[in-house]
C-alpha positions in Angstrom: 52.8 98.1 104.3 55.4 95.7 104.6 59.4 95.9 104.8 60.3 97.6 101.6 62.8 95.1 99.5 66.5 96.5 98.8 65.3 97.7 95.2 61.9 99.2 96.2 64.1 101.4 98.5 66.7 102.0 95.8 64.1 103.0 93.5 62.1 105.0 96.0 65.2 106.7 97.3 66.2 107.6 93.6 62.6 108.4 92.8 62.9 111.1 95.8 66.4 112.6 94.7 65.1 113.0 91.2 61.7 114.5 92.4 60.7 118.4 91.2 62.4 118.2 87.7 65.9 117.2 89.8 66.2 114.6 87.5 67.1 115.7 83.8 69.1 118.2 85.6 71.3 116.2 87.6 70.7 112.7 86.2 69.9 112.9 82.5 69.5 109.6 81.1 71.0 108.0 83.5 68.0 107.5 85.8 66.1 105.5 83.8 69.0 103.0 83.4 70.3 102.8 87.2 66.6 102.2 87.8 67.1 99.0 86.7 70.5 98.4 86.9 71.8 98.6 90.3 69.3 96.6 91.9 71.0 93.3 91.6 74.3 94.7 93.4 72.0 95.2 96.4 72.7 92.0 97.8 74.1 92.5 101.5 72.0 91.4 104.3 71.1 94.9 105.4 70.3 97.9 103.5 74.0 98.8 101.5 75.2 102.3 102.0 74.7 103.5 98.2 75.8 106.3 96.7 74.9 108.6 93.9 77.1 110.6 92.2 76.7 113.2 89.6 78.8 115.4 88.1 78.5 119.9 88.8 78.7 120.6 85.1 78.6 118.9 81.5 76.6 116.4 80.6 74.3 115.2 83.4 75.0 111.6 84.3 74.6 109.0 87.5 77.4 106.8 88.7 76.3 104.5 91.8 78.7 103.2 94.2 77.5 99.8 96.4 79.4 99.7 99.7 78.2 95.9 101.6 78.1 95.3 105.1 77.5 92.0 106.3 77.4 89.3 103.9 76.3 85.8 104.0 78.4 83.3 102.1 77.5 82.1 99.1 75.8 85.7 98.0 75.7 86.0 94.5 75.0 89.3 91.4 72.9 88.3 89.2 74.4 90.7 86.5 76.9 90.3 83.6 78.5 93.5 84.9 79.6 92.0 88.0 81.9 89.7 86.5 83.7 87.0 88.4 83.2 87.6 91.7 82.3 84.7 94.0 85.7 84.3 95.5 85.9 87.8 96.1 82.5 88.3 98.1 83.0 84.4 99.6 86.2 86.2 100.9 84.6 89.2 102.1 82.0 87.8 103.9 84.6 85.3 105.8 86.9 88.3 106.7 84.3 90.6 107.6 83.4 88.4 110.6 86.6 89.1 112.5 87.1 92.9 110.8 83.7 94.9 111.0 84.9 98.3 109.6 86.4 97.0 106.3 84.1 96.9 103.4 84.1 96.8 99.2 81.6 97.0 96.5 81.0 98.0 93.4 80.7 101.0 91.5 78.5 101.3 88.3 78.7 104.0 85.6 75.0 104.2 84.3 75.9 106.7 81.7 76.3 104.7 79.2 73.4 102.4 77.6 75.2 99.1 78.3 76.8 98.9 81.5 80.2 98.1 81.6 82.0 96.2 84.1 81.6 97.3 87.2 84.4 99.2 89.2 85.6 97.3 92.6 86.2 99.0 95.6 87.8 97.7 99.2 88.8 99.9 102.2 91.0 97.3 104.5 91.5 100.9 107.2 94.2 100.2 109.2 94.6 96.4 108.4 96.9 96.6 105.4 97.3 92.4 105.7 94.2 92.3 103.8 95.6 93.9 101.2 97.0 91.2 99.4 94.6 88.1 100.3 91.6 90.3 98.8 93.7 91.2 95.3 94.1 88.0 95.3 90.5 86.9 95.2 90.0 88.9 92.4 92.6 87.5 90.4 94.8 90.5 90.6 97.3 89.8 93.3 99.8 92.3 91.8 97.5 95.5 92.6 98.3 94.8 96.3 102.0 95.5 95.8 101.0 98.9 94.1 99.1 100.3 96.9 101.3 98.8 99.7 104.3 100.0 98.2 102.6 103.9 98.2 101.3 102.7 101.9 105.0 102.5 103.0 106.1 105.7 101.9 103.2 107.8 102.2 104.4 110.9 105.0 103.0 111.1 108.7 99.3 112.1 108.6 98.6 110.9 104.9 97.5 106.9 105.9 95.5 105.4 102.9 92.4 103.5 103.8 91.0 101.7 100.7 91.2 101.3 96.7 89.8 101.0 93.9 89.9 99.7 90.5 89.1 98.3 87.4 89.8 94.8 86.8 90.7 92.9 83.5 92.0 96.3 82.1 95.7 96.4 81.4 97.7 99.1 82.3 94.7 100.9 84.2 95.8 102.7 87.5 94.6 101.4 91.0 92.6 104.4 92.9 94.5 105.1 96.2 92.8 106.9 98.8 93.3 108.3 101.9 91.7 110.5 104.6 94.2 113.6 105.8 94.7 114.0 109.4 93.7 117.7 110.8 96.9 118.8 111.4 97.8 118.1 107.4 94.5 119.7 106.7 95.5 122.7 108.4 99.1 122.7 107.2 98.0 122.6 103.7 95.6 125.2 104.3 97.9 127.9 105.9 101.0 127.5 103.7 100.6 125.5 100.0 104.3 125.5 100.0 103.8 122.5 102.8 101.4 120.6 100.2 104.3 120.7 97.5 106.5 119.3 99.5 104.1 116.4 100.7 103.7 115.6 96.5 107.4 115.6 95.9 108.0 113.3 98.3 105.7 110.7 96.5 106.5 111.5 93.6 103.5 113.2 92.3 104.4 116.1 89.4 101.6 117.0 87.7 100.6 120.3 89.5 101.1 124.0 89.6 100.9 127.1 91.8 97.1 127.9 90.6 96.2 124.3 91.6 98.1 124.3 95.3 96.3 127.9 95.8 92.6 126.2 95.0 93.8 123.5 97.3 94.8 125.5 100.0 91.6 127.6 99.6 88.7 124.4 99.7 91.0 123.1 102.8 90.7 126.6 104.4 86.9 126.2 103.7 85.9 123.4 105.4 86.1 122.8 109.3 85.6 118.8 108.2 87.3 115.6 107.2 89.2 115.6 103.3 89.9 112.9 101.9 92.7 112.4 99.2 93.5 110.2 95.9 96.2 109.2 93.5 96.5 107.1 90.6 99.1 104.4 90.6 100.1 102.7 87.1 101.5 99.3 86.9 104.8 100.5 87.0 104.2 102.2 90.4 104.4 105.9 89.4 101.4 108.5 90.1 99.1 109.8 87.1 98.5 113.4 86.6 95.3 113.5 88.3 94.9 114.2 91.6 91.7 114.4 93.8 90.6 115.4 97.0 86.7 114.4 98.7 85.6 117.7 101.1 83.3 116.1 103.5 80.1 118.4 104.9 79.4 116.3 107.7 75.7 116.2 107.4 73.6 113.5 108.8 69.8 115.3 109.0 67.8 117.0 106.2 67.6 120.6 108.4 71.7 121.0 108.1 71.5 121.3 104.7 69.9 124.3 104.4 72.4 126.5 106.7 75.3 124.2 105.1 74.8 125.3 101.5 72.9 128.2 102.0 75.8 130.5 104.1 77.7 127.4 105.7 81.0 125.6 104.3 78.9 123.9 101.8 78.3 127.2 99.9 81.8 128.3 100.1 83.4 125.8 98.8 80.4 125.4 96.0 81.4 129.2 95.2 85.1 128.7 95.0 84.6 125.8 92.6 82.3 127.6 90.2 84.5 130.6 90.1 87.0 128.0 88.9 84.5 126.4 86.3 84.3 123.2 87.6 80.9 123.9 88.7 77.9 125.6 87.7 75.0 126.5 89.0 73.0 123.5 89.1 74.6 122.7 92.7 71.7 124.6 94.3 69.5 121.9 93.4 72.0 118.8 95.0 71.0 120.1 98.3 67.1 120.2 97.7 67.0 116.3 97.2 68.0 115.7 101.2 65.4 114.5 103.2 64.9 111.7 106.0 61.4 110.5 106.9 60.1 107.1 108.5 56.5 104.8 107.8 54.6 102.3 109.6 55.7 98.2 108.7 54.7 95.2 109.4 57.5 92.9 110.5 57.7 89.5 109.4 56.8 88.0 112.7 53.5 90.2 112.8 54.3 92.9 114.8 55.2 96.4 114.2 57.7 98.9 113.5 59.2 101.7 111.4 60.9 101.9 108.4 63.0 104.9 107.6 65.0 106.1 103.9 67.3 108.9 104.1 69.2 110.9 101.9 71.7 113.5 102.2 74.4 115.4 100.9 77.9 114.3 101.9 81.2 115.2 100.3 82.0 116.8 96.8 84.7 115.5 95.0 87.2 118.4 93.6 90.0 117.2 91.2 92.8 118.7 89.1 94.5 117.0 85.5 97.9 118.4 85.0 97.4 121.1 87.4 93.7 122.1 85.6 90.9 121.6 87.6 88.4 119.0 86.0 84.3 119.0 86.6 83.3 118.6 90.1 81.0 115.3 91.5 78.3 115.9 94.6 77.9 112.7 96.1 74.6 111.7 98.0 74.3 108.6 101.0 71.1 107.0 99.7 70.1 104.7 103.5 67.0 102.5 104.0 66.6 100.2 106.9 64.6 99.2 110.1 64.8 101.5 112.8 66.2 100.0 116.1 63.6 100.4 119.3 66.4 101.4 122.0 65.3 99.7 125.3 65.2 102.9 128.0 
């Protein structure tokens, strides 16, 4: 066979997550639609690192989130959901040259039978001047103010690392997120007393003991890296929700099992269906990992090995007013060329 084409693996990696009845369960309708919708956002040079996203409980439905590496200039989507976005991916593409571990994208929410606009995503790390030249190539250069404002007074171990929002909305918050150092990980998850004081000082009020204790306890679960968000409105306060990623650290198919089975993956699964923000149908997240490689021919008529992967990689807990709300599993959909490593 020859190279697979960014949609043929998007389809094939989808087919393979929804395989064994996975589908209505995790999916519902949803399937169908991403199917055919998320293929034009694959547009980087390589392989994108996609997403899919679905929720623990309620309604099954697929969100997809398209994070671009590379990018030549001048790439283009070809879909209305997109919306104005040369300047943003002409910018990317230029900056991405001299800064290799930022990236942005897209994310789509399938649920629906139309798709509306698309989400935007950036994570600038470390180089916060980005910030403001990237808001403004999406015609939003106020956003940058909201998250480098939070930036400047977020406390010692809580750096933010990317954003993400939804443009052409008035009054809609800007995503912040963030990935908590260890020693905050551990601090929250030996006194919640310590995580109270972190949200007073910015500013965020919407919680209780119940929610500081279910903190505490996923922190406490997991020996990997949490990642943190906030909502900031125009005006620069925090919304009432607040969310945290609980990474699992997984990168090959046989991990799962021990992960989910007796591993952190079932504990914090347990503690989040005990809190009804899951049910059940976690079990069957896991059973959709798999990594495999086939024979290609290159363009050039030789030779090599194309491999897809998917695994499970973080859930995503989050509390509304102190209450938690349903819980998402998140899946890293790869495809790509495998590299021949000169011995």
């Amino acid at each position: 066979m020859r190279v697979p084409t960014h949609t043929d693996s998007f389809r094939m990696l989808l087919l393979q997550a929804a395989d064994e009845g996975r589908g209505a369960a995790l999916f519902g309708e949803s399937q169908a639609r991403a199917n055919e919708l998320v293929p034009p956002f694959l547009v980087s040079q390589n392989f994108p690192d996609v997403y899919l996203e679905h929720p623990l409980i309620g309604e099954p439905f697929l969100d997809v989130t398209v994070l671009y590496g590379d990018m030549k200039p001048g790439t283009r989507i070809n879909s209305p959901a997109a919306g104005e976005h040369g300047a943003m991916l002409d910018w990317y593409a230029d900056a991405r040259k001299t800064h290799h571990g930022i990236t942005c994208g897209f994310e789509l929410d399938t649920k629906e039978k139309s798709l509306p606009a698309a989400a935007i995503h950036f994570q600038p790390r470390e180089f916060t001047e980005l910030v403001r030249p990237f808001c403004e190539a999406i015609g939003e250069p106020e956003r940058a103010e909201l998250y480098l404002t939070l930036t400047s007074r977020m406390p010692n171990g809580w750096p933010l690392s990317f954003f993400g929002m939804f443009r052409g909305r008035p009054g809609s918050p800007l995503r912040v997120c963030g990935y908590l150092d260890k020693a905050e990980k551990t601090a929250c998850a030996n006194d919640k007393a310590h995580l109270a004081q972190i949200f007073n000082k910015v500013g965020f009020a919407a919680f209780n003991d119940t929610m500081l204790t279910q903190i505490a306890a996923l922190m406490a679960a997991t020996p990997m890296i949490v990642d943190f968000q906030f909502d900031v409105y125009p005006d620069g306060s925090l919304g009432n929700t607040f969310a945290i990623d609980i990474q699992f650290g997984i990168e090959q198919p046989e991990v799962v099992y021990n992960t989910f089975e007796n591993g952190p993956g079932a504990r914090i699964m347990s503690l989040l269906e005990s809190w009804g923000a899951a049910d059940n149908r976690w079990k069957l997240g896991p059973q959709a990992a798999f990594a495999r490689s086939v024979p290609v021919e290159l363009p050039d008529g030789g030779f090599g090995r194309f491999a897809f992967s998917l695994m499970p990689q973080w859930v995503k807990a989050r509390w509304t007013n102190g209450t938690p709300q349903p819980s998402k599993l998140y899946h890293l959909a790869h495809a790509g060329l495998l590299v021949n490593k000169a011995g």
